[in-house]
TORNUVO-286232 format. One record per residue (C-alpha): residue in three letters; x, y, z. Coordinates in steps of 0.1 Angstrom, whole numbers, plus 5000, padded with zeros to 4 digits. Layout:
N
ALAXYZ
...
END
This chain:
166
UNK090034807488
UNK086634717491
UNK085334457460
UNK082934677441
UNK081734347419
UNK084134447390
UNK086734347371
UNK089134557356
UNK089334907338
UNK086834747311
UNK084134667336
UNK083135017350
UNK081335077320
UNK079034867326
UNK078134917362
UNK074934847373
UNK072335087390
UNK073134917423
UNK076535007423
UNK075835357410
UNK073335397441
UNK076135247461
UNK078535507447
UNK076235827453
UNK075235667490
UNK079635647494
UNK079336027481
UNK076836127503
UNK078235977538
UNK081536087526
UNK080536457524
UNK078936437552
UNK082636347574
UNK083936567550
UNK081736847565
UNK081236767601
UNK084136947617
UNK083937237602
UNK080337227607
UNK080937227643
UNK083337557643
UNK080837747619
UNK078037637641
UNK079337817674
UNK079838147653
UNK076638117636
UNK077638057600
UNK077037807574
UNK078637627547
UNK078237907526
UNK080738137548
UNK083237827546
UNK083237787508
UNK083538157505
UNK086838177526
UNK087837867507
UNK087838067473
UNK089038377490
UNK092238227504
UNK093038027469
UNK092738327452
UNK093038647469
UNK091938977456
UNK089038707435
UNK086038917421
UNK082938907436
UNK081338817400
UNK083838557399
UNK082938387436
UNK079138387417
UNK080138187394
UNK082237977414
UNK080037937443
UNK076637907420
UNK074238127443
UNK072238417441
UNK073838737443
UNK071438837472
UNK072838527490
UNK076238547484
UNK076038987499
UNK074438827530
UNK077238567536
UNK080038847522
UNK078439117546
UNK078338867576
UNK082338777569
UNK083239167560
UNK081439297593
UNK083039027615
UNK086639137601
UNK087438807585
UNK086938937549
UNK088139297532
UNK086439367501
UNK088739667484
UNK088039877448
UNK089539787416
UNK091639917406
UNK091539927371
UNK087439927368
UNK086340067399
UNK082639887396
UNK084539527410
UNK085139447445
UNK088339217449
UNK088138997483
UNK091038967504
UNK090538727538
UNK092138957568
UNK094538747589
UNK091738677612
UNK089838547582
UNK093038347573
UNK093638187606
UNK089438067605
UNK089637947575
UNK093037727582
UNK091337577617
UNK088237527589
UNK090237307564
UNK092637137583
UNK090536907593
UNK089436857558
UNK092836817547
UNK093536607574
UNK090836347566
UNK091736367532
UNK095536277535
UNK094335997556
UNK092035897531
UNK094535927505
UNK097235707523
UNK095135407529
UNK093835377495
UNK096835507475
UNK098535657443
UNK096235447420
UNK092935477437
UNK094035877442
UNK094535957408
UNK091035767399
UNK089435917423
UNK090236287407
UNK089436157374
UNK085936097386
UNK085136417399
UNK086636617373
UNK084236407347
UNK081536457374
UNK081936887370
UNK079837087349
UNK082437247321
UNK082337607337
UNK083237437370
UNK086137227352
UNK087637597339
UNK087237727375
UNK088837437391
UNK091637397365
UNK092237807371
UNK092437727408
UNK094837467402
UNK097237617375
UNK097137987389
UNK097037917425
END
């Protein structure tokens, strides 16, 4: 593990603004190998990140609400209909009725949808088990902590519902 300039548990409350900028810069470069696979795929079919973290939520939780993917994805409802009609025409997304209040569309990814968004994440999940192995339990368990403290509380409920119920 790299030496961040600290000593024990004690010390990270006191870090300085250098090794915060150090920490967002890490953050940064980090998202953007966390991105550039999938980036690639989405790129030849002309879609974005947005289509990606929409099939994300879809396939953790199917038959989730459109008001729900709002709230989880944090955009505008006009741009969430374009990305949504792009999937829905391209057959990768079915959007069906309620069924109890007949005003919410539930979100279902169609096995073409399913088999896109697994070729989207595995390499995400492929550079994160990597990156979990080299720098362990300890450093894994940490490294949650952080960005669950780093989460706005709706997101925290979100991601804990994800979690728990999926």
């Amino acid at each position: 593990m790299a030496d961040t300039g600290v000593q024990g548990g004690e010390a990270l409350l006191f870090l300085t603004d250098e090794q915060l900028r150090r920490g967002i810069e890490a953050m940064f470069f980090a998202y953007r190998g966390f991105t550039a696979d999938p980036d690639k795929i989405l790129e030849q079919m002309s879609y974005g990140r947005a289509h990606h973290r929409a099939m994300h939520f879809i396939n953790r939780q199917p038959g989730l609400t459109v008001t729900t993917l709002l709230s989880v994805l944090g955009v505008t409802k006009q741009s969430l209909n374009r990305v949504l009609r792009t999937l829905i025409e391209d057959g990768l997304v079915e959007s069906r009725v309620g069924r109890k209040d007949k005003r919410e569309r539930h979100l279902f990814l169609t096995a073409k949808g399913a088999d896109l968004e697994r070729e989207l994440s595995e390499a995400q999940r492929g550079r994160m088990r990597a990156a979990y192995r080299a720098a362990g339990p300890q450093a894994v368990a940490g490294f949650r902590q952080v960005l669950e403290a780093m989460m706005d509380p709706e997101m925290r409920r979100h991601f804990a519902t994800m979690r728990d119920g999926a």
